[in-house]
N, CA, C and O atoms as a GROMACS GRO file, in nm:
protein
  316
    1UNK      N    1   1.070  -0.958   1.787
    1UNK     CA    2   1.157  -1.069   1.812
    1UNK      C    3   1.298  -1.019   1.785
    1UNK      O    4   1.320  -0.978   1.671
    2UNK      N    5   1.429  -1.017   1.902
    2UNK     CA    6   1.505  -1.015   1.856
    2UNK      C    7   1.629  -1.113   1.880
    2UNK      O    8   1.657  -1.150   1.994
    3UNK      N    9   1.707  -1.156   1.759
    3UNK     CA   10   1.783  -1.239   1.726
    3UNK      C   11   1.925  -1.185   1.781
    3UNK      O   12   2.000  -1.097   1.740
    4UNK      N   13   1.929  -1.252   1.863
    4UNK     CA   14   2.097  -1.212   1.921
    4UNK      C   15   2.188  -1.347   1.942
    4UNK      O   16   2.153  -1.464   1.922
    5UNK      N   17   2.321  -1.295   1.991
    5UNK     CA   18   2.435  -1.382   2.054
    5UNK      C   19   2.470  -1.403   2.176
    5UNK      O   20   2.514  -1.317   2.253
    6UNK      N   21   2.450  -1.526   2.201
    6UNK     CA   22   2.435  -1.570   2.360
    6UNK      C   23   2.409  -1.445   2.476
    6UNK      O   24   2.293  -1.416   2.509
    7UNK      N   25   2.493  -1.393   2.517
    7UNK     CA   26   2.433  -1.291   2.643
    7UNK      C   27   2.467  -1.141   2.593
    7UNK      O   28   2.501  -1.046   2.664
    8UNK      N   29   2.448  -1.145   2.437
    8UNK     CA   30   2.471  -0.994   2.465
    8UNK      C   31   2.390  -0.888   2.492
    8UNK      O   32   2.274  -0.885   2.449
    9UNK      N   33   2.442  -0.792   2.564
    9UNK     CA   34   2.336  -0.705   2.644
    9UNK      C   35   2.231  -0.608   2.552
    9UNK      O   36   2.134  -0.541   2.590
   10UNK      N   37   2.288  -0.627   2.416
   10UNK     CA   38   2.190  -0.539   2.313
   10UNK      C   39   2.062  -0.540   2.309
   10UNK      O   40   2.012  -0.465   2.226
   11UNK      N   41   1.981  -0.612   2.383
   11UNK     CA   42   1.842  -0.653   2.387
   11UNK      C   43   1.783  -0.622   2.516
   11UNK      O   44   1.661  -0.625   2.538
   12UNK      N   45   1.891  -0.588   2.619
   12UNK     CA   46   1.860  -0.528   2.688
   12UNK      C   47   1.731  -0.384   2.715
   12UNK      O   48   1.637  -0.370   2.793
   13UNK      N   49   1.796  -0.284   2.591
   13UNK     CA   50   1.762  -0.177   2.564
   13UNK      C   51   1.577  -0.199   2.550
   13UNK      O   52   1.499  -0.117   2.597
   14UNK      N   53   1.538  -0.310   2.484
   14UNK     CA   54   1.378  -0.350   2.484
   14UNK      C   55   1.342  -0.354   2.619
   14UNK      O   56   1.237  -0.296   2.651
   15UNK      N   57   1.389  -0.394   2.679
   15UNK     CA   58   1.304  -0.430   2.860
   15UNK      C   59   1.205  -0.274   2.891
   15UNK      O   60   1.130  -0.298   2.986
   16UNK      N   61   1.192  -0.184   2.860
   16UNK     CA   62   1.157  -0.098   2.971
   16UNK      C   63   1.039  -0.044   2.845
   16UNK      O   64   0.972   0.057   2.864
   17UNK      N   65   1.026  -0.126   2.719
   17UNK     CA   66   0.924  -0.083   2.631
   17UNK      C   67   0.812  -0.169   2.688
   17UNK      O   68   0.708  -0.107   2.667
   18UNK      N   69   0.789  -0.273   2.744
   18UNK     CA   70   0.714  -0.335   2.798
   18UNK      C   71   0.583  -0.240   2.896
   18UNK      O   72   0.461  -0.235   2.880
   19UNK      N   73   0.665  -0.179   2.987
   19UNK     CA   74   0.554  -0.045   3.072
   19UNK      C   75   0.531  -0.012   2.983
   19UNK      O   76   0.419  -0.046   2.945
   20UNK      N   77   0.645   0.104   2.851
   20UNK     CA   78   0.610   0.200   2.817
   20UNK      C   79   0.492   0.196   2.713
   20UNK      O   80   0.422   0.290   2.675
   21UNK      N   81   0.488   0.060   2.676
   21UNK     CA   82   0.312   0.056   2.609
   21UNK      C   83   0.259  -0.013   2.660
   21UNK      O   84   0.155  -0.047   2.603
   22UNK      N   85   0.277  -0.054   2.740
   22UNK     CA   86   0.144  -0.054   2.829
   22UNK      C   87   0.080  -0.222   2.790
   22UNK      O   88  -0.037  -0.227   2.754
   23UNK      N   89   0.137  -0.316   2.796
   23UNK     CA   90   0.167  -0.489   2.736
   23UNK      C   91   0.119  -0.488   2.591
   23UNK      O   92   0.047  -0.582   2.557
   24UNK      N   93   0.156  -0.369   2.479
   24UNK     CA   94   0.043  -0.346   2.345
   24UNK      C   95   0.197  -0.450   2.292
   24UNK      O   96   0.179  -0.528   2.199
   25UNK      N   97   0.315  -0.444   2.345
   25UNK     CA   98   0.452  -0.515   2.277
   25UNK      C   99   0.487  -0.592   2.340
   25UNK      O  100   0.503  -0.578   2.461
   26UNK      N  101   0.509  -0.693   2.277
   26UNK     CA  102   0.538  -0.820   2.363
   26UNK      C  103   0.712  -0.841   2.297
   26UNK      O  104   0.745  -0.825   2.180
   27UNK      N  105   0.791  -0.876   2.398
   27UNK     CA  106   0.944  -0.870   2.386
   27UNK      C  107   0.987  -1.025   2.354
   27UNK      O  108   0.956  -1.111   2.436
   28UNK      N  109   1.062  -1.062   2.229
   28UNK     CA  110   1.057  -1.202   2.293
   28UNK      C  111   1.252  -1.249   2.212
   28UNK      O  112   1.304  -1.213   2.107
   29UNK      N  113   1.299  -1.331   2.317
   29UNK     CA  114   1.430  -1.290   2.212
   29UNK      C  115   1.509  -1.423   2.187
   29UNK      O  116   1.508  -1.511   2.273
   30UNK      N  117   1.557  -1.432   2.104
   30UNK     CA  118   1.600  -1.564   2.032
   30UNK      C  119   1.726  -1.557   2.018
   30UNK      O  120   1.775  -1.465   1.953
   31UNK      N  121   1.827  -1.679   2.092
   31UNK     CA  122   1.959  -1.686   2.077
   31UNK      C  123   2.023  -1.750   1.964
   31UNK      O  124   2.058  -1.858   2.012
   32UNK      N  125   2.047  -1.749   1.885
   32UNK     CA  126   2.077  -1.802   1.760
   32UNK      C  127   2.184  -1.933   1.752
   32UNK      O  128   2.195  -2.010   1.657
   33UNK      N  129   2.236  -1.934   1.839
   33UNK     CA  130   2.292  -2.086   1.885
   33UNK      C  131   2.199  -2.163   1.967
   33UNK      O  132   2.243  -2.267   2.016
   34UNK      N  133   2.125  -2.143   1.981
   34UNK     CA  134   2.034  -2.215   2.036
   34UNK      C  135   1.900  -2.285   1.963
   34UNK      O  136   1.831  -2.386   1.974
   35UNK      N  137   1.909  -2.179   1.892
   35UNK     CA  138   1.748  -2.177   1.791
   35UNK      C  139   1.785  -2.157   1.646
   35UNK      O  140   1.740  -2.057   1.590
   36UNK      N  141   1.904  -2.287   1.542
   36UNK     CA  142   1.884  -2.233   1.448
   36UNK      C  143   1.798  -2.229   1.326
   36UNK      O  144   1.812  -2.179   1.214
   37UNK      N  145   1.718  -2.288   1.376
   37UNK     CA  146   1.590  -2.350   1.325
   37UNK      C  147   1.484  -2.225   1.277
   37UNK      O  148   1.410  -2.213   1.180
   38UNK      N  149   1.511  -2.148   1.380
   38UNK     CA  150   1.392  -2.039   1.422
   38UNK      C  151   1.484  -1.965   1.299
   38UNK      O  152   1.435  -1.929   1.192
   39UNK      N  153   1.660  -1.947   1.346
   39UNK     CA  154   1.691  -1.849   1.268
   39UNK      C  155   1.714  -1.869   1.134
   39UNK      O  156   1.744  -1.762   1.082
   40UNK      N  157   1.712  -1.991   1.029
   40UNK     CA  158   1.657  -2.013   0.922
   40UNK      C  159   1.538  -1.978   0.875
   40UNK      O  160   1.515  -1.910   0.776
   41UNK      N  161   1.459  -2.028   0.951
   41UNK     CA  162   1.278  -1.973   0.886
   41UNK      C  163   1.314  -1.817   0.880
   41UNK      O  164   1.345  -1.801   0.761
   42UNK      N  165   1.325  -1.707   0.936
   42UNK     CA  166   1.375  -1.548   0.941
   42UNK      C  167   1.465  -1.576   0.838
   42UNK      O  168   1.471  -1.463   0.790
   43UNK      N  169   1.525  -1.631   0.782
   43UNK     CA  170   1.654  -1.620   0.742
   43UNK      C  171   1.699  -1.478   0.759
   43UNK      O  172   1.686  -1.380   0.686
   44UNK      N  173   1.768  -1.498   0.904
   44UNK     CA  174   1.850  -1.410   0.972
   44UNK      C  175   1.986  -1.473   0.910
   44UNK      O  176   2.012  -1.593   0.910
   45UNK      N  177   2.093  -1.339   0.843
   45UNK     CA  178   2.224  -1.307   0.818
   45UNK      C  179   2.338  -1.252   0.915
   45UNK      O  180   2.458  -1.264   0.892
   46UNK      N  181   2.296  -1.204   1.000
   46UNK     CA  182   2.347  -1.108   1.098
   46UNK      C  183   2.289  -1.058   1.264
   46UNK      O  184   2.168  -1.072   1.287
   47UNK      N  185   2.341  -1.025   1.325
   47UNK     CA  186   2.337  -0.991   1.439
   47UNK      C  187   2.355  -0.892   1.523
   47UNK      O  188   2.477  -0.888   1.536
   48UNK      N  189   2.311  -0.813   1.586
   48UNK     CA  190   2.142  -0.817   1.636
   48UNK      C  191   2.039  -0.782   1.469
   48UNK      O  192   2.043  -0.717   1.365
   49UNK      N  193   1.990  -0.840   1.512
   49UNK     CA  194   1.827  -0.833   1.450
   49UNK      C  195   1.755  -0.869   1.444
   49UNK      O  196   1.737  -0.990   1.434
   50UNK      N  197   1.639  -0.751   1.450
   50UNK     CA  198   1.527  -0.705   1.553
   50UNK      C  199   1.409  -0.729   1.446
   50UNK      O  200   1.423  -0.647   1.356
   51UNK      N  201   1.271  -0.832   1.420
   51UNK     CA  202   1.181  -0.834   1.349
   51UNK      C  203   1.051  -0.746   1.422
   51UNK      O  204   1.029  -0.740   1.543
   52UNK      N  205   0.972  -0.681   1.313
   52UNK     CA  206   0.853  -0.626   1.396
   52UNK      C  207   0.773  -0.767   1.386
   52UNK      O  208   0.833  -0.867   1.346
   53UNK      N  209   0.643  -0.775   1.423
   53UNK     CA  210   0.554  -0.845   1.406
   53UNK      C  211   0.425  -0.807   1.394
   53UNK      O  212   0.404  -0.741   1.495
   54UNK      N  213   0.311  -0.812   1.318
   54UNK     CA  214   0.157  -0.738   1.355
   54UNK      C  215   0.051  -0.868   1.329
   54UNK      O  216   0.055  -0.925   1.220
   55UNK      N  217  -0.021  -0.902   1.408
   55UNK     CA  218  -0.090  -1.010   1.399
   55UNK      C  219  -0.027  -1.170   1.352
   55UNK      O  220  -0.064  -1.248   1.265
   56UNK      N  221   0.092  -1.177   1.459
   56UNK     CA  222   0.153  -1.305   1.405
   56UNK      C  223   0.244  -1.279   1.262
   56UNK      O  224   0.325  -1.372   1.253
   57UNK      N  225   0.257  -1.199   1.163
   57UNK     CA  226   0.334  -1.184   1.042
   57UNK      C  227   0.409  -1.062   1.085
   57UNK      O  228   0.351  -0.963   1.130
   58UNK      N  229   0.584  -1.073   1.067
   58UNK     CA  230   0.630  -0.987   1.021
   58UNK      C  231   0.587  -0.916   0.964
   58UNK      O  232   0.495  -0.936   0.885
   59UNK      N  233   0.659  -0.773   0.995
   59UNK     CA  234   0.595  -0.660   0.882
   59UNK      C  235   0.742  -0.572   0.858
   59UNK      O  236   0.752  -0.496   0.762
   60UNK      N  237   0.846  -0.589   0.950
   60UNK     CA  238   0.958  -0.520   0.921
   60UNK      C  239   1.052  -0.572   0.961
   60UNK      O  240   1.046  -0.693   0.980
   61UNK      N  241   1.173  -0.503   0.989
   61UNK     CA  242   1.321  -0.542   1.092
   61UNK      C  243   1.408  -0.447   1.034
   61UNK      O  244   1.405  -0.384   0.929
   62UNK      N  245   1.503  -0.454   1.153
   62UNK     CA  246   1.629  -0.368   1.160
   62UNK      C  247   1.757  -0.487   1.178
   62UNK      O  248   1.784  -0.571   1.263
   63UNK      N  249   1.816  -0.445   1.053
   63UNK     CA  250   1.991  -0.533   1.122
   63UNK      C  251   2.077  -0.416   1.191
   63UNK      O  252   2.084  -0.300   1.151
   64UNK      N  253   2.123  -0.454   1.269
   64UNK     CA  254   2.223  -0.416   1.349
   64UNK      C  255   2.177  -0.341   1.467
   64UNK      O  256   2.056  -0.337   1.493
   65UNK      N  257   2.288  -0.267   1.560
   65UNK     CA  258   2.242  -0.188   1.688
   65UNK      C  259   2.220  -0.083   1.624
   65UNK      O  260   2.272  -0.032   1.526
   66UNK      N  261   2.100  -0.045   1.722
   66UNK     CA  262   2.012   0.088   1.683
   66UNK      C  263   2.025   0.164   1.847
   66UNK      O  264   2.054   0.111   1.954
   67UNK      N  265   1.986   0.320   1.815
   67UNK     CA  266   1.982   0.374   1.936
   67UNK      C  267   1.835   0.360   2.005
   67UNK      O  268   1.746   0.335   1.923
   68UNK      N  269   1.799   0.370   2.122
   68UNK     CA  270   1.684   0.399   2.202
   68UNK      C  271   1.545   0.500   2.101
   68UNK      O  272   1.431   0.459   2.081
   69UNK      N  273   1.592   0.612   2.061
   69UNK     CA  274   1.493   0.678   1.953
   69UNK      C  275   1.474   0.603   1.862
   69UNK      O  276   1.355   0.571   1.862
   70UNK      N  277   1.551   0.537   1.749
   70UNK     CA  278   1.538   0.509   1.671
   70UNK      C  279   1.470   0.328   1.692
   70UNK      O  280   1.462   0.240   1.606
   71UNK      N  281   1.451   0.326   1.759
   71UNK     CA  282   1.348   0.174   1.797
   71UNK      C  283   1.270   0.234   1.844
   71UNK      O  284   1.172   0.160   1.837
   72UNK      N  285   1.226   0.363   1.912
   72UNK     CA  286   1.100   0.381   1.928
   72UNK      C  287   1.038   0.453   1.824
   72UNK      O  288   0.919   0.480   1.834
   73UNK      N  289   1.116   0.493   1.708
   73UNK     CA  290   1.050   0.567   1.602
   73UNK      C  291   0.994   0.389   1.455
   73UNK      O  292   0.897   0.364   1.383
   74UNK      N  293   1.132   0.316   1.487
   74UNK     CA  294   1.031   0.174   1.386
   74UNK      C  295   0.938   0.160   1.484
   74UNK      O  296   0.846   0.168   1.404
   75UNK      N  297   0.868   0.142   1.615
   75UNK     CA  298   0.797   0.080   1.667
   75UNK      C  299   0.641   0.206   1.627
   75UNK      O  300   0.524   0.181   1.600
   76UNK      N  301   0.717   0.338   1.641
   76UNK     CA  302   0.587   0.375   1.593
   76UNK      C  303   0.493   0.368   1.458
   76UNK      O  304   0.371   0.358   1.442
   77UNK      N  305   0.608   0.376   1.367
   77UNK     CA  306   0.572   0.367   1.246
   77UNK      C  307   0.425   0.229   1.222
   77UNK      O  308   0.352   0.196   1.128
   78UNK      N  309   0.438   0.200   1.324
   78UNK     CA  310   0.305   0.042   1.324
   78UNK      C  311   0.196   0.073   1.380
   78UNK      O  312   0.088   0.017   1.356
   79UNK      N  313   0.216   0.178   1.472
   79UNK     CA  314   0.117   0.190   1.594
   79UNK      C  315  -0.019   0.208   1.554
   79UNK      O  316  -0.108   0.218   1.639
   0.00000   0.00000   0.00000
């Protein structure tokens, strides 16, 4: 799940993990003016940030922009 600001393109960078595992990650992203409801329960501080999830529960997150490796190296760390 990641928590962003209205259209910014930072969440972009997730779209193309979708092929690359093959539907094992599901992308889902939350605008924080929109949803602050959602972003209380997270109690999200900041922006972008990115929660893992494993069976419905968080298990991690990243605040801020990250590069392309380094989201595919938290994503492995679960696999």
């Amino acid at each position: 799940m990641i928590f962003k600001k209205g259209n910014i393109p930072y969440s972009a960078r997730y779209e193309a993990f979708d092929q690359e595992y093959n539907n094992e990650l599901r992308i889902l992203k939350v605008n924080v003016d929109e949803h602050p409801n959602t972003v209380s329960l997270f109690g999200i501080m900041s922006v972008p940030t990115t929660i893992l999830f494993k069976n419905g529960e968080p298990i991690d997150k990243i605040i801020g922009v990250v590069n392309i490796e380094e989201i595919k190296q938290f994503i492995s760390n679960y696999k």
